[in-house]
VEXVOBA-612074 format. One record per atom (N, C-alpha, C, CB): x, y, z; residue in one letter. Coordinates in nm, 2 decimals, m for minus. Glycine has a CB too. Example, Ala and Ser with C-alpha at 12.3 -4.5 7.8 and 13.67 -1.06 7.14 Angstrom:
! residues 2
NODE      u      v      w type
NODE   1.32  m0.57   0.78    a
NODE   1.23  m0.45   0.78    a
NODE   1.32  m0.33   0.78    a
NODE   1.13  m0.45   0.90    a
NODE   1.28  m0.22   0.71    s
NODE   1.37  m0.11   0.71    s
NODE   1.29   0.00   0.79    s
NODE   1.41  m0.06   0.57    s
This chain:
! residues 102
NODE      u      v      w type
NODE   0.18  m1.71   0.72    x
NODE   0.08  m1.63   0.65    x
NODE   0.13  m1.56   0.53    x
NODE   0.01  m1.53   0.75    x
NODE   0.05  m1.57   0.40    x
NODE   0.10  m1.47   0.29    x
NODE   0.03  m1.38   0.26    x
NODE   0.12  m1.52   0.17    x
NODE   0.05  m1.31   0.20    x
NODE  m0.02  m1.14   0.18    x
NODE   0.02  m1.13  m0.01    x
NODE   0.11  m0.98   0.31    x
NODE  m0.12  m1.11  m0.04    x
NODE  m0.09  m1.08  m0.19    x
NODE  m0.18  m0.94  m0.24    x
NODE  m0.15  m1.22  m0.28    x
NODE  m0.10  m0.90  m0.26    x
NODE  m0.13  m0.73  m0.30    x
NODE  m0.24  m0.72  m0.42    x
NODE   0.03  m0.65  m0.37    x
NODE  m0.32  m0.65  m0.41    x
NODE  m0.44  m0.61  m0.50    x
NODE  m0.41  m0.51  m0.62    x
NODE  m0.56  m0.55  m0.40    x
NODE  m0.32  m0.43  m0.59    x
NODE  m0.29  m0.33  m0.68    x
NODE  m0.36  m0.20  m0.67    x
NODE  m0.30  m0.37  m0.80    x
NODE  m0.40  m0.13  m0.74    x
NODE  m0.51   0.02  m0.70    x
NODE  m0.58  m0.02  m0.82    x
NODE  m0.45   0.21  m0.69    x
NODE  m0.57  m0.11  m0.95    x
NODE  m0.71  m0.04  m1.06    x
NODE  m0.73  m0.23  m1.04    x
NODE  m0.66   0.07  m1.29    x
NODE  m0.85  m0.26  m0.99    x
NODE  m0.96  m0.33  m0.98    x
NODE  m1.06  m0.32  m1.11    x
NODE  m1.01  m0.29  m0.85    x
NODE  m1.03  m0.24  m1.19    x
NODE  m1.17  m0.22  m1.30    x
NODE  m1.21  m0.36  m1.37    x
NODE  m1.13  m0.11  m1.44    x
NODE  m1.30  m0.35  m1.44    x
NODE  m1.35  m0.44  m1.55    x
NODE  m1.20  m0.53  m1.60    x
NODE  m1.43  m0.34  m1.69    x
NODE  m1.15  m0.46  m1.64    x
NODE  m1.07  m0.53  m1.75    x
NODE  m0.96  m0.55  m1.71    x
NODE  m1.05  m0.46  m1.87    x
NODE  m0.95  m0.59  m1.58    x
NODE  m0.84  m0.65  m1.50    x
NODE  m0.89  m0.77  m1.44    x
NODE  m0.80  m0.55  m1.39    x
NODE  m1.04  m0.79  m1.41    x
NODE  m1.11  m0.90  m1.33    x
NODE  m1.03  m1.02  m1.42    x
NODE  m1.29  m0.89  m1.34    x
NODE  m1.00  m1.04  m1.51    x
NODE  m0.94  m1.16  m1.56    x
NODE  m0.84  m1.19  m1.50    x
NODE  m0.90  m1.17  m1.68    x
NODE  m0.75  m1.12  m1.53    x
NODE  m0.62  m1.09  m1.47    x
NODE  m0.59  m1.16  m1.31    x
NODE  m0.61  m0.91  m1.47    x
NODE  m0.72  m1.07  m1.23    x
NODE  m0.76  m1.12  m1.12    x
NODE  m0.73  m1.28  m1.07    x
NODE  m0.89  m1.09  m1.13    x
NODE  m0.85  m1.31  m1.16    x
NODE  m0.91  m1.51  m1.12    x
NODE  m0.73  m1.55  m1.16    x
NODE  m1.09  m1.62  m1.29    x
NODE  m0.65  m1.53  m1.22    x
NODE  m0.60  m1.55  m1.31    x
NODE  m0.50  m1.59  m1.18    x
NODE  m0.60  m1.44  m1.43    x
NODE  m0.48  m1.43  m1.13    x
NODE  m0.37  m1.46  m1.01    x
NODE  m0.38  m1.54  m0.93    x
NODE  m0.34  m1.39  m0.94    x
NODE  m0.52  m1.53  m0.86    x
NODE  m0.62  m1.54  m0.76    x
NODE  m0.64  m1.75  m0.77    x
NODE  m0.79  m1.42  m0.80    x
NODE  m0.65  m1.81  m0.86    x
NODE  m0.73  m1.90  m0.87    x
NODE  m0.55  m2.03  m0.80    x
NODE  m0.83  m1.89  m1.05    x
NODE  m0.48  m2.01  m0.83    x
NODE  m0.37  m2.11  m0.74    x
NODE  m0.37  m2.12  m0.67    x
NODE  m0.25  m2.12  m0.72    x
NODE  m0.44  m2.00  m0.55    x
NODE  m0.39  m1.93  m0.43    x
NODE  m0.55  m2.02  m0.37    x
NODE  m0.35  m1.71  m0.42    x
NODE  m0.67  m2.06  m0.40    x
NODE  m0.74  m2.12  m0.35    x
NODE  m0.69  m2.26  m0.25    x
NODE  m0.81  m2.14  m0.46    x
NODE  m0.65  m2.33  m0.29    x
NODE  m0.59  m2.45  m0.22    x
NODE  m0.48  m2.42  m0.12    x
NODE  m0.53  m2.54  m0.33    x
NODE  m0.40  m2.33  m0.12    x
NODE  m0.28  m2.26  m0.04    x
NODE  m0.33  m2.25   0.10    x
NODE  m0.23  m2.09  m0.10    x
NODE  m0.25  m2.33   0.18    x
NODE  m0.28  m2.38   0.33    x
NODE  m0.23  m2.28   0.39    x
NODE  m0.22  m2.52   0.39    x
NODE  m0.31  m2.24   0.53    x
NODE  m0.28  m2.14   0.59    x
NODE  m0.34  m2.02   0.55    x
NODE  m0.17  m2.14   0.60    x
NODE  m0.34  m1.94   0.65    x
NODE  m0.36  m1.81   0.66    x
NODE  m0.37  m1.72   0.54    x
NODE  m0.28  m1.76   0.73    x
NODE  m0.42  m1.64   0.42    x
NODE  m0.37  m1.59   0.35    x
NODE  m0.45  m1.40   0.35    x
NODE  m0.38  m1.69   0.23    x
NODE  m0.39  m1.31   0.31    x
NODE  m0.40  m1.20   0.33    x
NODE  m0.44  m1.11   0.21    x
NODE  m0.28  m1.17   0.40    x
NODE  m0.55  m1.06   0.16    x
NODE  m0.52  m0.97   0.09    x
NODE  m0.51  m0.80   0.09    x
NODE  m0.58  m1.02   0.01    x
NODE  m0.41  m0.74   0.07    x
NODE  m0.41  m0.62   0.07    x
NODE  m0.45  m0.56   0.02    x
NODE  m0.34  m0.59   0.07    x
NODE  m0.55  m0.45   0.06    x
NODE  m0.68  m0.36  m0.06    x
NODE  m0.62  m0.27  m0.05    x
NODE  m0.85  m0.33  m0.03    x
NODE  m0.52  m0.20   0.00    x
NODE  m0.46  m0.07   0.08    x
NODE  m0.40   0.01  m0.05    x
NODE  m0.33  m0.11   0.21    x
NODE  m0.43  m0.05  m0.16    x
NODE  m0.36   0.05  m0.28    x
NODE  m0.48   0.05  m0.39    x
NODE  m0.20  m0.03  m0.37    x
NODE  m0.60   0.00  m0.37    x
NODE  m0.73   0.04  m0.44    x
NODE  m0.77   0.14  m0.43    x
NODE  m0.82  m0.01  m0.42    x
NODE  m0.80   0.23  m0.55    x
NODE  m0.86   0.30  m0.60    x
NODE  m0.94   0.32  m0.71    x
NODE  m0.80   0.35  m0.60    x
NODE  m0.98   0.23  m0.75    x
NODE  m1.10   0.13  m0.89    x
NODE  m1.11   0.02  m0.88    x
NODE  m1.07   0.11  m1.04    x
NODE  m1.26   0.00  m0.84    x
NODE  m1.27  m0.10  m0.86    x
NODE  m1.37  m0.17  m0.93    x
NODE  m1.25  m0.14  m0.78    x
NODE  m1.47  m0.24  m0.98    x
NODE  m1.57  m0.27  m1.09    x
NODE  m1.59  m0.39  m1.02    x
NODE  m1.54  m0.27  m1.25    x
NODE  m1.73  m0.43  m1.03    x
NODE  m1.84  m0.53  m1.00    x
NODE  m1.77  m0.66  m0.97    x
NODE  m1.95  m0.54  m1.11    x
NODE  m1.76  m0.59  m1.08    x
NODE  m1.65  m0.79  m1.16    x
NODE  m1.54  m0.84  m1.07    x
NODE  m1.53  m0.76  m1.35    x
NODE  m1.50  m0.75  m1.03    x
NODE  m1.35  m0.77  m0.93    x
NODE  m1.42  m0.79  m0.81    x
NODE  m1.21  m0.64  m0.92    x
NODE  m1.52  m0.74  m0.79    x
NODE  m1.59  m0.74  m0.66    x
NODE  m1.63  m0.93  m0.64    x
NODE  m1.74  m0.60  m0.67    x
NODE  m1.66  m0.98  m0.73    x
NODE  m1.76  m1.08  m0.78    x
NODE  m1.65  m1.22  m0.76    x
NODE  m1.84  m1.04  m0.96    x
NODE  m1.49  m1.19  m0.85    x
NODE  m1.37  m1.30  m0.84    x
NODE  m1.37  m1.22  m0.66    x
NODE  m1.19  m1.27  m0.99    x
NODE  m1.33  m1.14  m0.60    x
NODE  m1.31  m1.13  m0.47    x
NODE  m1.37  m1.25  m0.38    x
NODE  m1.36  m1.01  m0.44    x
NODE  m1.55  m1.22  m0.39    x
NODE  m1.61  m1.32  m0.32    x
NODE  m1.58  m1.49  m0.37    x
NODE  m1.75  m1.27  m0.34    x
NODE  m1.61  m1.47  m0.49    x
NODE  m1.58  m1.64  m0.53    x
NODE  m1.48  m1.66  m0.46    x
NODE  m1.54  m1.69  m0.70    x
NODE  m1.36  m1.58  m0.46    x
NODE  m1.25  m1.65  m0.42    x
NODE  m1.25  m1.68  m0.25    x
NODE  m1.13  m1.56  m0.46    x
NODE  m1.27  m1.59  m0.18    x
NODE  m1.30  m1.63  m0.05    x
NODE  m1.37  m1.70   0.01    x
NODE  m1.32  m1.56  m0.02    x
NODE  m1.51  m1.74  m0.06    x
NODE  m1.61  m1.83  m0.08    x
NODE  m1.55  m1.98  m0.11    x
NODE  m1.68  m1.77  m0.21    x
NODE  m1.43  m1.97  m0.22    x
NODE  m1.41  m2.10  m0.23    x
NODE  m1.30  m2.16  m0.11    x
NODE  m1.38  m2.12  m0.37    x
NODE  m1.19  m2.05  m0.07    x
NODE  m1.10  m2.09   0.04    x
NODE  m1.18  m2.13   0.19    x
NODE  m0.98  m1.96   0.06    x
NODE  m1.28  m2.04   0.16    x
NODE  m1.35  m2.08   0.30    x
NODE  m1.39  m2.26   0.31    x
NODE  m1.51  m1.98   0.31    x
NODE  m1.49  m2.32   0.18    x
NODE  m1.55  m2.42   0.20    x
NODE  m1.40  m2.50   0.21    x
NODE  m1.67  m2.46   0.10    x
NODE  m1.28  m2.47   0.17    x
NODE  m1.19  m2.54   0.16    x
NODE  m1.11  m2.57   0.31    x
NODE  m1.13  m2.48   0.06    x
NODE  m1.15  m2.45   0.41    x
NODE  m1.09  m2.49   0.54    x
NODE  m0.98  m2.38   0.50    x
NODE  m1.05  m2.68   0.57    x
NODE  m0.99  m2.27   0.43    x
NODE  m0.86  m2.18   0.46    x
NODE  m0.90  m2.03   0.47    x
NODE  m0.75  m2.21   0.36    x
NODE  m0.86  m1.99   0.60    x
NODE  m0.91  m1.83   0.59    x
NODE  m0.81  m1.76   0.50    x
NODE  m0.91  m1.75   0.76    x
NODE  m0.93  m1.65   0.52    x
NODE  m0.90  m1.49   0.37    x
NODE  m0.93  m1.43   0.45    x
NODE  m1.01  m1.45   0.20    x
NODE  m0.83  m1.29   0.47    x
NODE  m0.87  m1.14   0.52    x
NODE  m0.80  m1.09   0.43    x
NODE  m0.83  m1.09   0.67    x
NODE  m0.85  m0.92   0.47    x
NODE  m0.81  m0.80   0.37    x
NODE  m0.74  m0.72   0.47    x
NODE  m0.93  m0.71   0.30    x
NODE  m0.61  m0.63   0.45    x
NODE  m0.57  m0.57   0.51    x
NODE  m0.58  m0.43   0.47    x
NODE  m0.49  m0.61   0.53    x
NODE  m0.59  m0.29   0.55    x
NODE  m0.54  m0.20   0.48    x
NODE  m0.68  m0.17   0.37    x
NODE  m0.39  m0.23   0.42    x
NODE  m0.78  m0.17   0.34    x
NODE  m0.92  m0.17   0.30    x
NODE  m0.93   0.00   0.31    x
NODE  m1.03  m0.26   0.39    x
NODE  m0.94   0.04   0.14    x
NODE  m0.90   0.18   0.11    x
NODE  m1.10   0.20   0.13    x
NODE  m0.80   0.21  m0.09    x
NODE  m1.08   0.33   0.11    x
NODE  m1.30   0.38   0.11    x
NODE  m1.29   0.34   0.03    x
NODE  m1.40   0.54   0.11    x
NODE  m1.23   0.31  m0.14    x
NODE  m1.29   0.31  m0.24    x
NODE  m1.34   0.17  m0.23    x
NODE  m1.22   0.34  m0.34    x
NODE  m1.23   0.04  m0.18    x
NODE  m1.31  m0.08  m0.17    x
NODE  m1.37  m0.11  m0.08    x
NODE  m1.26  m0.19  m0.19    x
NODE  m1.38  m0.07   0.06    x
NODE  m1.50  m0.07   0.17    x
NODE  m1.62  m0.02   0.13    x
NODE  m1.47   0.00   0.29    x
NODE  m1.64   0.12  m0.01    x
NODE  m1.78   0.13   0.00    x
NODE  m1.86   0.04  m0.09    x
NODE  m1.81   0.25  m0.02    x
NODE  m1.76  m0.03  m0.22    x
NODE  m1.80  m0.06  m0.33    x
NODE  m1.89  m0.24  m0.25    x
NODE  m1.64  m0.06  m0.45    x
NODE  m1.79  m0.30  m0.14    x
NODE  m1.83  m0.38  m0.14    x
NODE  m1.95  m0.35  m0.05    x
NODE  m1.74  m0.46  m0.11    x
NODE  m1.99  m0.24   0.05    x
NODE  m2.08  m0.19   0.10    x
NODE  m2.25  m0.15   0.03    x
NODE  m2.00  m0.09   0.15    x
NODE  m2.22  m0.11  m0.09    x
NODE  m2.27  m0.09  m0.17    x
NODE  m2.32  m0.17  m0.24    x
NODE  m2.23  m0.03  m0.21    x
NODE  m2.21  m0.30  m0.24    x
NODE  m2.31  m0.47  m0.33    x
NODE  m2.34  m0.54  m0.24    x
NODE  m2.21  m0.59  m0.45    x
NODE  m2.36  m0.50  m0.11    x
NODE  m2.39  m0.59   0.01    x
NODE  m2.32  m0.69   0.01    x
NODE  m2.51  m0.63   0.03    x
NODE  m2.19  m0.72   0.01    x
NODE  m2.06  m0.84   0.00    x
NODE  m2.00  m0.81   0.12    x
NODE  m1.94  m0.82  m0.15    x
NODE  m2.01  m0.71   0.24    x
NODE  m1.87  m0.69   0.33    x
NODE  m1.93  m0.81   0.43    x
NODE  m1.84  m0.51   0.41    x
NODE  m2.01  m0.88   0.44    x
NODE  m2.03  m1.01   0.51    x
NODE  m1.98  m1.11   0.46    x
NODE  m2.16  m1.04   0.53    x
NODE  m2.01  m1.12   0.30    x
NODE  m1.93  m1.25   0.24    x
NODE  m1.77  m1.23   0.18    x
NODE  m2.02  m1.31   0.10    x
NODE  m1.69  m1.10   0.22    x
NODE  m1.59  m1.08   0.21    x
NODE  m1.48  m1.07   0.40    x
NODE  m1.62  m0.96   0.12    x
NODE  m1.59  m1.11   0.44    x
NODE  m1.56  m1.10   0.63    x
NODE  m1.50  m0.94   0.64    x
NODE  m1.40  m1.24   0.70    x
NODE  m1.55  m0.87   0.60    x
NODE  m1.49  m0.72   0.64    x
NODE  m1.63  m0.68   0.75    x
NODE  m1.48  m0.58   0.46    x
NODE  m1.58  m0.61   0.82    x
NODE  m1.63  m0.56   0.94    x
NODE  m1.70  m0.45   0.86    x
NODE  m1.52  m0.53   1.06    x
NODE  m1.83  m0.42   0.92    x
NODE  m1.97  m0.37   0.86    x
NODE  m1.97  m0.25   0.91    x
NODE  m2.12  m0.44   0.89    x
NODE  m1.91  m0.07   0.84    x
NODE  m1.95   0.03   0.96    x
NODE  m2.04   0.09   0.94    x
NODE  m1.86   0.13   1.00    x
NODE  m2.04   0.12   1.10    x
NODE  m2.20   0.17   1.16    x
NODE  m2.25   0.31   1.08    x
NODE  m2.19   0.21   1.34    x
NODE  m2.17   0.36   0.96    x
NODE  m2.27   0.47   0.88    x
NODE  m2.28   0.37   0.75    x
NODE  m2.20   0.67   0.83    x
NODE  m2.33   0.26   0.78    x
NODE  m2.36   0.23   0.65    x
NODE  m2.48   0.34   0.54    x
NODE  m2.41   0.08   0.66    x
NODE  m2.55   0.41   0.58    x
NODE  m2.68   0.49   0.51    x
NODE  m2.57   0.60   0.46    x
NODE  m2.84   0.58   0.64    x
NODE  m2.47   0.59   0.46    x
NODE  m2.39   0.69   0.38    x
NODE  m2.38   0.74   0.26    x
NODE  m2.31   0.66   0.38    x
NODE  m2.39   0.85   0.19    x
NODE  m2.48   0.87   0.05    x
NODE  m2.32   0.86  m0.03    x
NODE  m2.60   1.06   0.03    x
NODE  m2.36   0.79  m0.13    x
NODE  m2.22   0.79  m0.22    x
NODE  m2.18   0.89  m0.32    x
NODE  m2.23   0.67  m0.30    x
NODE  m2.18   0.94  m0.36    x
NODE  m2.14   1.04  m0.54    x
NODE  m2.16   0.98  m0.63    x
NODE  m2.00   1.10  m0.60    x
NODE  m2.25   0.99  m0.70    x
NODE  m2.28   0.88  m0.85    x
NODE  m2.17   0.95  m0.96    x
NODE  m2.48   0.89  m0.94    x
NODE  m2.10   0.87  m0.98    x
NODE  m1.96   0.94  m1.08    x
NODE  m2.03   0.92  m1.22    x
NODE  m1.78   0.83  m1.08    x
NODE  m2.15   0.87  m1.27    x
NODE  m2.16   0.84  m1.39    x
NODE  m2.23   0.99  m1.45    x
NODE  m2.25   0.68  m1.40    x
């Protein structure tokens, strides 16, 4: 099994960067892991290469999990209704009110 680290800034202007890492690792047999456990920003966009990516290892016959899943990316994906197509386990306060930072 391999484990590839997410980093903590997920924003916009890293989502390239993302696919970028992310897109070899589609075909990679076996088990693979990603670690959210150092997120602290993250943006739509990274949310969006997340799913594609898992999306595509799945039809491919290769599981994706997240380990270590900080609040910031458990709510973000909670919040885009993705923690089903990201296989993260759904918690039971989802009605949880967020802080609008804008």
């Amino acid at each position: 099994m391999s484990t590839v680290a997410l980093g903590d800034d997920l924003g916009i202007e890293t989502s390239t960067e993302l696919k970028t890492r992310l897109a070899p690792l589609v075909d990679q047999e076996g088990d693979l892991t990603l670690d959210a456990s150092q997120v602290g920003r993250i943006h739509t966009a990274s949310v969006q290469v997340l799913c594609a990516f898992v999306e595509a290892r799945r039809k491919a016959g290769h599981p994706t999990g997240f380990h270590g899943c900080t609040a910031t990316f458990r709510d973000a994906a909670r919040l885009l209704g993705v923690t089903q197509a990201l296989g993260l386990d759904a918690p039971h306060d989802n009605l949880k009110s967020v802080e609008n930072a804008a």
